[in-house]
C-alpha positions as CSV (number, residue, x, y, z in Angstrom):
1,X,27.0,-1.9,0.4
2,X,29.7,-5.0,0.6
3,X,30.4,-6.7,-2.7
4,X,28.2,-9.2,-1.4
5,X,25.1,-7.4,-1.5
6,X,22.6,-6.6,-4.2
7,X,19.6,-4.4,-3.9
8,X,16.7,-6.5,-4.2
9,X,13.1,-5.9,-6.0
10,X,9.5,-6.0,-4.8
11,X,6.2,-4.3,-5.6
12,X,3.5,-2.6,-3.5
13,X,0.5,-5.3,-3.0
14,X,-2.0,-4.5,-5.8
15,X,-1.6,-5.6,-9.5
16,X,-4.0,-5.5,-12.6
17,X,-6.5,-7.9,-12.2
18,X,-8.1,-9.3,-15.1
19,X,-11.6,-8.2,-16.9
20,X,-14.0,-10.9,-15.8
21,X,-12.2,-10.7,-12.4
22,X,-13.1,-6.7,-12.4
23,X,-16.8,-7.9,-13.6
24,X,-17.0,-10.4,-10.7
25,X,-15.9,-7.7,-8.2
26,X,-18.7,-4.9,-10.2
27,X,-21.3,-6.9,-9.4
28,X,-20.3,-7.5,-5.7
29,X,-19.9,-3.7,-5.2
30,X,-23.5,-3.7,-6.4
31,X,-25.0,-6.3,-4.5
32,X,-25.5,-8.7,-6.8
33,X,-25.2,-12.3,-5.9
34,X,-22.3,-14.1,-7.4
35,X,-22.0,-17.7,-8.0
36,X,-19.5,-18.8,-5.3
37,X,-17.5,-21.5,-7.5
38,X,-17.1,-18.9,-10.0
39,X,-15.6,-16.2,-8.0
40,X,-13.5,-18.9,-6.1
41,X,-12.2,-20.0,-9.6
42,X,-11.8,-16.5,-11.0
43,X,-10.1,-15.2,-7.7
44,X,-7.8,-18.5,-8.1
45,X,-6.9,-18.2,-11.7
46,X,-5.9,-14.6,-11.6
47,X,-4.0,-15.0,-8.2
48,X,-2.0,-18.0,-10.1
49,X,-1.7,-15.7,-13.1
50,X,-0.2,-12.4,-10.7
51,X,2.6,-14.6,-9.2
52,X,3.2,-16.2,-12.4
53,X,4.4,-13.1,-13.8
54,X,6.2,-11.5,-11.1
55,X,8.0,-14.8,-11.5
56,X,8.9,-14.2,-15.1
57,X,9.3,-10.7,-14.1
58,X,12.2,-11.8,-11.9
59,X,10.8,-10.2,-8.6
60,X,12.4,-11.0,-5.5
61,X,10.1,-10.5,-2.9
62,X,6.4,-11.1,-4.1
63,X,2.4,-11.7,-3.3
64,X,-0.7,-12.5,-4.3
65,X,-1.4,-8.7,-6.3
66,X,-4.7,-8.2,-3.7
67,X,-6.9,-9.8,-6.5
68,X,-9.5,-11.1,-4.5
69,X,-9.9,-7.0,-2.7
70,X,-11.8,-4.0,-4.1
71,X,-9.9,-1.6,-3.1
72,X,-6.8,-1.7,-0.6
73,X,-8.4,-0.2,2.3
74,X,-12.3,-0.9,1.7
75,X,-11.9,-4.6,1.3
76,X,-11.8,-4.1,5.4
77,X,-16.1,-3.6,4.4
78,X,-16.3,-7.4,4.3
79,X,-14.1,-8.2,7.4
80,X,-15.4,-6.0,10.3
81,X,-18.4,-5.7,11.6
82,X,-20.9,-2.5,12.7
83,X,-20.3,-1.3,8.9
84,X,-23.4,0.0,6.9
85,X,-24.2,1.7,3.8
86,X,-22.0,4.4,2.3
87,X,-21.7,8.1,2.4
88,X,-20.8,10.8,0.2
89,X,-17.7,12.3,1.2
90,X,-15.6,15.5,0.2
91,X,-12.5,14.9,-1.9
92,X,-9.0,15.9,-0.4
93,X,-8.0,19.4,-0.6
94,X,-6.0,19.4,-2.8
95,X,-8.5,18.2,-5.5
96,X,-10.8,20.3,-3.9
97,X,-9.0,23.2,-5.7
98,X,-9.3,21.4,-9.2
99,X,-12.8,20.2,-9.1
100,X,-13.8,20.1,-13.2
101,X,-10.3,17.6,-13.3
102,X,-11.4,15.6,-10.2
103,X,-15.0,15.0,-11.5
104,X,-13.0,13.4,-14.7
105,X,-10.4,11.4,-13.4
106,X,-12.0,9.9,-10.5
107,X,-14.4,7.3,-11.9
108,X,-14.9,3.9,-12.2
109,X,-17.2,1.3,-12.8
110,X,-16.4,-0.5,-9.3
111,X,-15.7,1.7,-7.2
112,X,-17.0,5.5,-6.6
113,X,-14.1,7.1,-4.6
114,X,-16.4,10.0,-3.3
115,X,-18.3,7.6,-1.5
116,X,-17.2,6.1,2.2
117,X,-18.7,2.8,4.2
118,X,-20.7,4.0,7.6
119,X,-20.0,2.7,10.7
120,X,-22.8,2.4,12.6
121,X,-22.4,-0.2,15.6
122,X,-19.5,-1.7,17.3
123,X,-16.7,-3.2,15.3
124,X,-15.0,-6.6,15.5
125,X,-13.3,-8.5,13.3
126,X,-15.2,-11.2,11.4
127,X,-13.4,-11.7,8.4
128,X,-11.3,-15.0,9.2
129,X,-12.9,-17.0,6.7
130,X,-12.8,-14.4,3.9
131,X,-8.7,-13.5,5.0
132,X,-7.8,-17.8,5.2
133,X,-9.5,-17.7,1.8
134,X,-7.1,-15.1,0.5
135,X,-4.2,-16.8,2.0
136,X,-5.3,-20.0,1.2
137,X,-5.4,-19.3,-2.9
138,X,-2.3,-17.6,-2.1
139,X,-0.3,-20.3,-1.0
140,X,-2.2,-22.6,-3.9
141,X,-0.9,-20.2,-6.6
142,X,2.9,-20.5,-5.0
143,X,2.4,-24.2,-5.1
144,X,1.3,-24.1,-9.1
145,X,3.7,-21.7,-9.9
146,X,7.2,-22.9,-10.4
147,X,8.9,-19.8,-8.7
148,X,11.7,-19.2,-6.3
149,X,10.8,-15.8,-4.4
150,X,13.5,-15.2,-1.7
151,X,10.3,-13.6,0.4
152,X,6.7,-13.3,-0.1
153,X,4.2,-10.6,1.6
154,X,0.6,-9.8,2.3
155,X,-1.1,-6.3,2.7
156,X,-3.2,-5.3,5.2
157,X,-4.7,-1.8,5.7
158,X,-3.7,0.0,9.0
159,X,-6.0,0.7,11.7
160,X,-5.3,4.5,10.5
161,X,-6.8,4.2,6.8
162,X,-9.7,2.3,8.1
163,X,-10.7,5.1,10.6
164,X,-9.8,7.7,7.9
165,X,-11.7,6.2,5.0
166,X,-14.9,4.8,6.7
167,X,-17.7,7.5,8.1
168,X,-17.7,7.1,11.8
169,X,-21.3,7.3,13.2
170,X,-20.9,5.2,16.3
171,X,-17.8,6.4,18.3
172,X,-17.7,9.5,20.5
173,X,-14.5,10.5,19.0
174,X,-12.1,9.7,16.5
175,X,-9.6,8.4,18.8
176,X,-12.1,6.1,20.4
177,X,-12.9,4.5,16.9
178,X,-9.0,4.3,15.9
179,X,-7.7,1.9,18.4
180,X,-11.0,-0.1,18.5
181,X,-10.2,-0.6,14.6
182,X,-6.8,-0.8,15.8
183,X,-7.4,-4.0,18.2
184,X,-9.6,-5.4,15.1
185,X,-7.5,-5.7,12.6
186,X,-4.8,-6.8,15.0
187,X,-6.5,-10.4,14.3
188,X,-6.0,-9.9,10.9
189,X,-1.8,-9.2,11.1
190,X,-1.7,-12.0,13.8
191,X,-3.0,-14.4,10.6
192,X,-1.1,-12.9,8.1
193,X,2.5,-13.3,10.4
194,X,1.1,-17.2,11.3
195,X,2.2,-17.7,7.9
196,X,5.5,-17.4,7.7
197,X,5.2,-14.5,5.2
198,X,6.1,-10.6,5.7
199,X,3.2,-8.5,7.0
200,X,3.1,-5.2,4.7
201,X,0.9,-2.3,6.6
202,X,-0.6,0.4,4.1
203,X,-0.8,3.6,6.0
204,X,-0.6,6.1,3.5
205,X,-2.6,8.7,5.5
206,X,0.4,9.0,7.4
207,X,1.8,11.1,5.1
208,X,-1.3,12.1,3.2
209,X,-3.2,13.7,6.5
210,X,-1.7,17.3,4.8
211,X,-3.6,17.2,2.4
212,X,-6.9,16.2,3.9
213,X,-9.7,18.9,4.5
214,X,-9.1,18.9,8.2
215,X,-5.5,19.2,8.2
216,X,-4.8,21.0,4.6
217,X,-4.4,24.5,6.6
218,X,-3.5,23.1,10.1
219,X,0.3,24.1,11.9
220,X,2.8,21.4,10.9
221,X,2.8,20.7,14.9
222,X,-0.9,19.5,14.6
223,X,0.1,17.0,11.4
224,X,2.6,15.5,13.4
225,X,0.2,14.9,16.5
226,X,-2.0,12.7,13.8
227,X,0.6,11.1,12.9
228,X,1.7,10.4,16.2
229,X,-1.1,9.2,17.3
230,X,-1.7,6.9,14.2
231,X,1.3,5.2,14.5
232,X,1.1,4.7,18.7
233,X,-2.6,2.6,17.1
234,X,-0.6,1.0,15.0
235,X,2.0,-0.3,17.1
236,X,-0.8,-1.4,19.7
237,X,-2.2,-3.7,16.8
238,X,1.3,-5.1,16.1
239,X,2.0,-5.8,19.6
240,X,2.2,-9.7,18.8
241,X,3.9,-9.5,15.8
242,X,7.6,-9.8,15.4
243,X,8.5,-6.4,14.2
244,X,11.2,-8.3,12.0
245,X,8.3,-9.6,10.1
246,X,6.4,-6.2,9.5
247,X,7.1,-3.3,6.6
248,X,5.2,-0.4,6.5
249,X,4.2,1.1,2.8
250,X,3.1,5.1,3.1
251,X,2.9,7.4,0.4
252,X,1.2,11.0,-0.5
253,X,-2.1,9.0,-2.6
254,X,-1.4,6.9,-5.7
255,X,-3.2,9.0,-7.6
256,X,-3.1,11.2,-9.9
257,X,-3.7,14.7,-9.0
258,X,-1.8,18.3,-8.4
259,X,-0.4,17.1,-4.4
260,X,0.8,20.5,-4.2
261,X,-0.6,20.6,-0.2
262,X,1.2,17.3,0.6
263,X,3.2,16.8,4.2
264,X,7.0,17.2,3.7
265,X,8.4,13.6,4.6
266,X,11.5,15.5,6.4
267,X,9.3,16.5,8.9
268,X,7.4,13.3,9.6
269,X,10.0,10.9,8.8
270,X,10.7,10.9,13.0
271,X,7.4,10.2,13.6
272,X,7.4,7.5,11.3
273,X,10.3,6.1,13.0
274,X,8.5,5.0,15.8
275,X,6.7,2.4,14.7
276,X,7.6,-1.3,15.7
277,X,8.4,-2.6,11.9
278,X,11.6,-3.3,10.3
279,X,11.0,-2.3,6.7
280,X,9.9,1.5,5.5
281,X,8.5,2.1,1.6
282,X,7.9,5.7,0.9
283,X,7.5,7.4,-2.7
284,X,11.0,8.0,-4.0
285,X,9.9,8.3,-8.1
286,X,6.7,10.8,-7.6
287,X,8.1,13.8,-9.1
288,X,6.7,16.0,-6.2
289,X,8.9,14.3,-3.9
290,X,11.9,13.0,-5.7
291,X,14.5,15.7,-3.8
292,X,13.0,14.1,-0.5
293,X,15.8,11.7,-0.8
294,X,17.6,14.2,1.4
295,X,15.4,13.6,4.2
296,X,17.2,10.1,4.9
297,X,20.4,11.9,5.1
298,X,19.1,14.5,7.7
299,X,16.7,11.9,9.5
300,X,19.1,8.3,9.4
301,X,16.7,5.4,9.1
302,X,17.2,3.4,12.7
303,X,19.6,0.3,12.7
304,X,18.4,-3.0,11.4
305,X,15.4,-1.9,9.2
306,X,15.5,-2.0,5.1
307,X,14.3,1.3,3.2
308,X,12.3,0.9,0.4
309,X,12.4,3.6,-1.9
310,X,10.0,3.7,-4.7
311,X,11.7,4.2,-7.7
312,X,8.9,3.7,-10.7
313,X,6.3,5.9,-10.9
314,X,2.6,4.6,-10.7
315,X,0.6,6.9,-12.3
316,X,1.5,7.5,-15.5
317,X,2.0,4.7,-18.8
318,X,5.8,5.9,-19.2
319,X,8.2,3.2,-18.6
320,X,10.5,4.1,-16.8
321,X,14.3,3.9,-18.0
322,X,16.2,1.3,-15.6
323,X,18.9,4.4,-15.9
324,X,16.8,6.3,-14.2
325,X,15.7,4.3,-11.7
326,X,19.5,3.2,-11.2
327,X,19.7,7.1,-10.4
328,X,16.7,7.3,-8.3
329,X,18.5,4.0,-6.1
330,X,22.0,5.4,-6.0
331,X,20.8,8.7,-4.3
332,X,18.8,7.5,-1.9
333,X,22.2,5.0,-1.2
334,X,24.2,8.0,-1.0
335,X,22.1,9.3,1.5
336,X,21.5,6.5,3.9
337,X,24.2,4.7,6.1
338,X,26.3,2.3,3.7
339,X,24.7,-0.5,6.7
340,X,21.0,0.0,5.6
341,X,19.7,-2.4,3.4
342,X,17.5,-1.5,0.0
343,X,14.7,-3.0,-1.8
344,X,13.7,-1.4,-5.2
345,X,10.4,-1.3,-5.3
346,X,7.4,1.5,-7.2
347,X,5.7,4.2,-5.3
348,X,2.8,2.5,-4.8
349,X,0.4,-0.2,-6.2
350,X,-0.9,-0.5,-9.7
351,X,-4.5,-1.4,-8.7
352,X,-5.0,0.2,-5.5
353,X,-8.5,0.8,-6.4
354,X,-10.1,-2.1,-8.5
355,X,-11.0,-0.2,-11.9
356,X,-9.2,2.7,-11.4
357,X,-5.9,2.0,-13.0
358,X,-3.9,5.0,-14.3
359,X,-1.5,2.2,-15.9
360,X,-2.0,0.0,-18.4
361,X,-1.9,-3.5,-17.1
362,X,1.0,-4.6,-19.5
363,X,2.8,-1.5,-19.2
364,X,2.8,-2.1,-15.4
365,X,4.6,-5.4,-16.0
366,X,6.8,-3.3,-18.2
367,X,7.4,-1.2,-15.7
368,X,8.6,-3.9,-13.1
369,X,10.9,-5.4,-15.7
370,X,12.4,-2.4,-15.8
371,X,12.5,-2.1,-11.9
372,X,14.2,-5.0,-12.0
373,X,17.1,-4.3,-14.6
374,X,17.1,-0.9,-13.1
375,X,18.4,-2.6,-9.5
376,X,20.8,-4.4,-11.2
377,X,22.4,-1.3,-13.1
378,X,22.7,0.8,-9.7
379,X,23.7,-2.7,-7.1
380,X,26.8,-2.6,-9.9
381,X,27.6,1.1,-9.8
382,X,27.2,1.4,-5.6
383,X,29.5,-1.9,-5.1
């Protein structure tokens, strides 16, 4: 790192969104009509509110917290078409193993987790007028807000999550429904990189397809053929999209729960590298995978992309010391050519599910204050 360079902050998409915002979102979920002014006003105030505080914060790259979204991935629901109803589906394996602590941690009043959206015709992308929307109270916020972000980013599931975390009943075979998902959503990354702003993909079932039921007890070869094949979608859907302008967030869940069947990111850290982005964020602060630092040393990340480590943990209400993340930082630079760029950033998001936060909402924030004197302590001790 030259003398000139300081390792920048960011978060992962979601923040806590606020109670009547949760209500509003509640009452969707159940099909329940909701006044249209009042959601626009709610979604508009706590978007404002979001980038207001990652402004006091003092975040350097920031969005619009996914208020307006359920859940990270099931917010697709209301954008593509030939999806119907919902179906109960099994928990990964590794909960699986831990059933009595699954049924008690995994509930919320939005969202039931055990449940999946059907497909059940032909999907296409409809959701233009619900994704300008989004974009449209996000740029309103930016405007209100008196802030100077050096970037700002919008999430968008991958092709991958969709097809993992929605019941096919339509397609022959898996691979059929991934890359039409794939060419769906692609109209949804072309919008978000129109913008101006940087396109984040969540993909964590690349890493998490370990710990699924089909793959829990599968030979490592098999796991990297899924991934292989979920990042060759991918890359389809970004074909008009400046790979300059895309990051790609993966991670083992952010949840929590015992991830002792998770992927080892040493061995699919090549597969990840094919994929047509520029920025990486993978879990550096879960303390199942805190050693995995060593797989950037073994596995060099490819010339010209940024690595962004997460280096505050997500699911649990300890803040954590800015030491400590200054430690988490300085290994992963230690490992990685002194060219490669870093962003501090946490594992994961803080509302990845709407009602299902593990943190406190204003022991998140604490949290990202911390991520942010935590990048200054270790940009001082690499220089």
């Amino acid at each position: 790192m030259s003398t000139d360079d300081r390792i920048r902050t960011t978060h992962i998409g979601s923040l806590p969104r606020p109670p009547e915002l949760l209500d509003l979102l509640e009452k969707r979920q159940d099909g329940v009509d909701v006044d249209p002014d009042e959601w626009d006003a709610t979604v508009a105030d706590a978007t404002r509110s979001v980038v207001e505080r990652q402004a006091e914060v003092g975040l350097d790259v920031a969005n619009n917290g996914e208020q307006s979204r359920v859940s990270f991935n099931w917010y697709v629901a209301d954008r593509l078409s030939g999806i119907e109803g919902e179906r109960e589906q099994e928990l990964w394996a590794d909960l699986q193993e831990f059933p009595d602590y699954a049924a008690e941690t995994f509930k919320t009043d939005v969202i039931d987790l055990s449940m999946q959206p059907v497909v059940t015709g032909p999907v296409e992308y409809t959701g233009h007028d619900e994704a300008e929307a989004e974009l449209a109270a996000f740029r309103d916020a930016l405007s209100a807000v008196d802030a100077d972000f050096e970037e700002t980013f919008v999430t968008s599931a991958s092709p991958s999550v969709v097809a993992a975390t929605h019941v096919n009943d339509y397609y022959d075979s898996y691979e059929e429904f991934l890359f039409v998902v794939a060419d769906a959503m692609a109209e949804e990354y072309e919008l978000v990189a129109e913008t101006g702003a940087i396109l984040q993909i969540d993909a964590p079932e690349l890493l998490t397809v370990g710990h699924t039921a089909t793959y829990a007890d599968a030979p490592l070869e098999k796991v990297k053929q899924a991934t292989r094949l979920n990042v060759e979608a991918l890359d389809e859907a970004l074909s008009n999209v400046p790979a300059e302008q895309v990051r790609l967030h993966t991670c083992w869940g952010s949840y929590e729960g015992p991830h002792h069947l998770d992927a080892d990111l040493v061995d699919l850290l090549p597969e990840l590298y094919e994929a047509d982005i520029s920025g990486l964020s993978v879990e550096q602060a879960n303390p199942r995978h805190q050693h995995e630092y060593r797989a950037f040393a073994e596995h060099p990340v490819p010339d010209g992309w940024t690595l962004i480590p997460g280096v505050v943990d997500v699911k649990t209400n300890v803040v954590d010391h800015p030491e400590t993340i200054a430690d988490r930082l300085e290994r992963v630079a230690d490992a990685v050519d002194d060219s490669t760029p870093l962003v501090a950033a946490p594992d994961c998001g803080f509302g990845t599910q709407a009602g299902l936060g593990m943190v406190d909402p204003e022991i998140a924030w604490a949290k990202l204050e911390a991520l942010v004197e935590g990048a200054e302590i270790a940009t001082e001790r690499i220089r």
